[in-house]
GUKOL-936539 format. One record per residue: x, y, z of N, C-alpha, C in turn; residue in one letter. Coordinates in Angstrom, 1 decimal. Layout:
# GUKOL-936539
X,Y,Z,X,Y,Z,X,Y,Z,A
...
# end
This chain:
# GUKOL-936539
0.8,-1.2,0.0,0.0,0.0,0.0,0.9,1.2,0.0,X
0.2,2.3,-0.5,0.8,3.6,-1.3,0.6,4.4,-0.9,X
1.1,5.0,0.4,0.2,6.5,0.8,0.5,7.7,-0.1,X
-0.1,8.1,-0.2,-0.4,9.3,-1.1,-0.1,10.7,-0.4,X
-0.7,11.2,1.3,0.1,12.0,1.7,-1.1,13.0,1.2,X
-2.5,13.0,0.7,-3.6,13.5,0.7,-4.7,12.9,1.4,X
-5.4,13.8,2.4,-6.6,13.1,3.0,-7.8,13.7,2.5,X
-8.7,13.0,2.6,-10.2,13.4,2.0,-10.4,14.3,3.0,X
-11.8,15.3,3.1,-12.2,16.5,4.0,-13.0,15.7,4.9,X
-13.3,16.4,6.0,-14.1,15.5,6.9,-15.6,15.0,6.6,X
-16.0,15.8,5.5,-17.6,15.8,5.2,-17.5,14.5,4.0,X
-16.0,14.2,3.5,-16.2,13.5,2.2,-15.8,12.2,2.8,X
-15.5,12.4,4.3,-15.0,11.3,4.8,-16.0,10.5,5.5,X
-16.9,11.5,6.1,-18.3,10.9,6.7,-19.6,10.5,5.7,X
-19.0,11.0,4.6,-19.7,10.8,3.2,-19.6,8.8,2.5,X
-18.4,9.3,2.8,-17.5,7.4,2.1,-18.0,6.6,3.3,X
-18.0,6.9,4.5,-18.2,5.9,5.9,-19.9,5.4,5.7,X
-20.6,6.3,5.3,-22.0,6.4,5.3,-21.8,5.7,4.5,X
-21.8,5.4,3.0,-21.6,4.6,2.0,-20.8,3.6,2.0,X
-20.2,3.4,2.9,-19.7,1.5,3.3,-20.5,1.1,4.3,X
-21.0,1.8,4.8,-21.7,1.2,6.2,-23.5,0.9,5.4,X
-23.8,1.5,4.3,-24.8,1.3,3.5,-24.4,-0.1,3.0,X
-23.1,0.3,2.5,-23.1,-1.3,1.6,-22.5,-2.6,2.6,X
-22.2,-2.4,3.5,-22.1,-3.6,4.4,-23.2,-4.5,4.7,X
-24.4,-3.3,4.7,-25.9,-4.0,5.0,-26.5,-4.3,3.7,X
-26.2,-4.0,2.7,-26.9,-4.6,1.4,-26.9,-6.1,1.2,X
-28.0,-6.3,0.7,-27.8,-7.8,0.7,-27.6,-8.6,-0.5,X
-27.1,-9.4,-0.6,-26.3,-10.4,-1.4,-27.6,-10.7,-2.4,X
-28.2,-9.6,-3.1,-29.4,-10.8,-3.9,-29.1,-10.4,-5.8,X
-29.4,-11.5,-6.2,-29.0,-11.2,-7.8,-30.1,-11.4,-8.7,X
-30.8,-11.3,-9.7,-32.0,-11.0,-10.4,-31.8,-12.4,-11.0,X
-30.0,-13.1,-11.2,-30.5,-14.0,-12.6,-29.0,-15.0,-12.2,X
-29.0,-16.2,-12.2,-27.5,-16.7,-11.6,-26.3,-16.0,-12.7,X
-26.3,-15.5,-13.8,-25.9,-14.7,-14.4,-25.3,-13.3,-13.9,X
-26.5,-12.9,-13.4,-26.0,-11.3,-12.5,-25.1,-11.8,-11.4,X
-25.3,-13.0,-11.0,-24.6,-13.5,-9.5,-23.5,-13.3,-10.0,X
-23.2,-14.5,-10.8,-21.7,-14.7,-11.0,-21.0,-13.5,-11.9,X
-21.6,-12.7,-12.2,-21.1,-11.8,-13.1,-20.6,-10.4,-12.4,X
-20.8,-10.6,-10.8,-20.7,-9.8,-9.8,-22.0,-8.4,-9.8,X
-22.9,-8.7,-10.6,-24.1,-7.9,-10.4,-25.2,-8.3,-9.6,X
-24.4,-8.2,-8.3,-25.6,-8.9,-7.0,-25.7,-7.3,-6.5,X
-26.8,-7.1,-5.5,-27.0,-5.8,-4.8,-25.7,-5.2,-4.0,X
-24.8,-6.0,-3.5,-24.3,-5.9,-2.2,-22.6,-5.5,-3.2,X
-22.4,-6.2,-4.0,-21.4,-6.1,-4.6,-21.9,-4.4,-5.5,X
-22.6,-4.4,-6.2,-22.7,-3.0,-6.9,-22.7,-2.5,-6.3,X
-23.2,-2.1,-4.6,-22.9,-1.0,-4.0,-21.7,-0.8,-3.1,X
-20.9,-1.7,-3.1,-19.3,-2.1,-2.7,-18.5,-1.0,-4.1,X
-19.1,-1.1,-5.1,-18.2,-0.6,-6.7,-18.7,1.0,-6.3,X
-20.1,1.7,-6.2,-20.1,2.6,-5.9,-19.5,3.4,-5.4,X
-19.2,2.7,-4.4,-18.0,3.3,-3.0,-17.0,3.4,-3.7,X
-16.4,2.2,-3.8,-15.2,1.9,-4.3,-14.7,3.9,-5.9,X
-16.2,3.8,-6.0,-16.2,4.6,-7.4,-15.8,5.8,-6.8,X
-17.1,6.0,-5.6,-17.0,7.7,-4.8,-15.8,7.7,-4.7,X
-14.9,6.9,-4.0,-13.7,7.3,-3.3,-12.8,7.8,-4.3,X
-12.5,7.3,-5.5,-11.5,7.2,-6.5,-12.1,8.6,-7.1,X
-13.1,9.0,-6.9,-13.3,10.2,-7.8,-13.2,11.6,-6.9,X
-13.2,11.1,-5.9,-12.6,12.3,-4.6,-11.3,12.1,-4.5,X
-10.6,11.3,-4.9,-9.3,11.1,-5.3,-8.5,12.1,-5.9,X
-9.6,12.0,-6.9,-8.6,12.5,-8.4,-9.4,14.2,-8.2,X
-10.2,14.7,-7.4,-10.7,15.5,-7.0,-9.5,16.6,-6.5,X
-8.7,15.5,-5.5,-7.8,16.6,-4.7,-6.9,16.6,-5.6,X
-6.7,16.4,-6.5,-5.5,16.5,-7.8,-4.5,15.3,-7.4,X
-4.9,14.3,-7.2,-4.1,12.9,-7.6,-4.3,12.2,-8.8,X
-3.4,12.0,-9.5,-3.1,11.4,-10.7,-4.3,10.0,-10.7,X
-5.1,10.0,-12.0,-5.4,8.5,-12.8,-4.6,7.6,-12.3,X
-5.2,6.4,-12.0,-4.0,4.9,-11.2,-5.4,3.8,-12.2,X
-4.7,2.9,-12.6,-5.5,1.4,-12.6,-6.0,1.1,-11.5,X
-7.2,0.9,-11.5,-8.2,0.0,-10.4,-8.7,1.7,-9.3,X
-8.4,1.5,-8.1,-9.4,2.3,-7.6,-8.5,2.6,-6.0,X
-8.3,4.1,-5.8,-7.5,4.6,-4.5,-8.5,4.1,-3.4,X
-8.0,3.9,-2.3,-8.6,3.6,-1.2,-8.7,4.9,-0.1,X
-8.9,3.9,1.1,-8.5,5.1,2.0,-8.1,4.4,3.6,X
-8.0,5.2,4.2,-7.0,4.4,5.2,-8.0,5.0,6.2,X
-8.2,4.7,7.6,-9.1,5.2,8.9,-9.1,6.8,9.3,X
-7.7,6.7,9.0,-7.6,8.3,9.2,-8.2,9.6,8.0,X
-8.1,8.6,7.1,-8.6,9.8,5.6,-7.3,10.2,4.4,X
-6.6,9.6,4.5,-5.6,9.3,3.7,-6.1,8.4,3.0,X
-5.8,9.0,1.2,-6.1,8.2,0.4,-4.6,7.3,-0.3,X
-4.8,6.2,-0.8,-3.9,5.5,-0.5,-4.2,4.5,-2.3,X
-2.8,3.7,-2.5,-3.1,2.9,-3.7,-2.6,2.0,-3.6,X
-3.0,0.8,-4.1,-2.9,-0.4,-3.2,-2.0,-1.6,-4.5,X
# end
């Protein structure tokens, strides 16, 4: 892991926490064994969401395009993994 040495603001950080804590509780359900295994279940799309918000507050505070998606660490440091 890659610290970056930028942290999200506190409102974007209570923003991302709300939004994992949404998708921790979503539940695992898929329309078609297709959407299952194709990772289009409820709980997984809203895991990508997140995964999305974060990477786009990312590149928000002026950190560079990466492959796959910046994270974030407890403190609000965004991070690449």
């Amino acid at each position: 892991m890659d610290n970056t040495g930028v942290k999200a603001t506190p409102e974007e950080l209570k923003e991302l926490r709300e939004m994992a804590e949404q998708a921790s509780r979503t539940p695992v359900i898929a329309m078609s064994s297709a959407d299952a295994l194709g990772g289009r279940d409820w709980a997984t799309m809203a895991w990508k969401r997140c995964q999305e918000r974060c990477h786009a507050i990312a590149l928000a505070h002026g950190l560079p395009e990466i492959e796959g998606f910046y994270g974030l660490t407890n403190d609000g440091e965004f991070v690449r993994t």
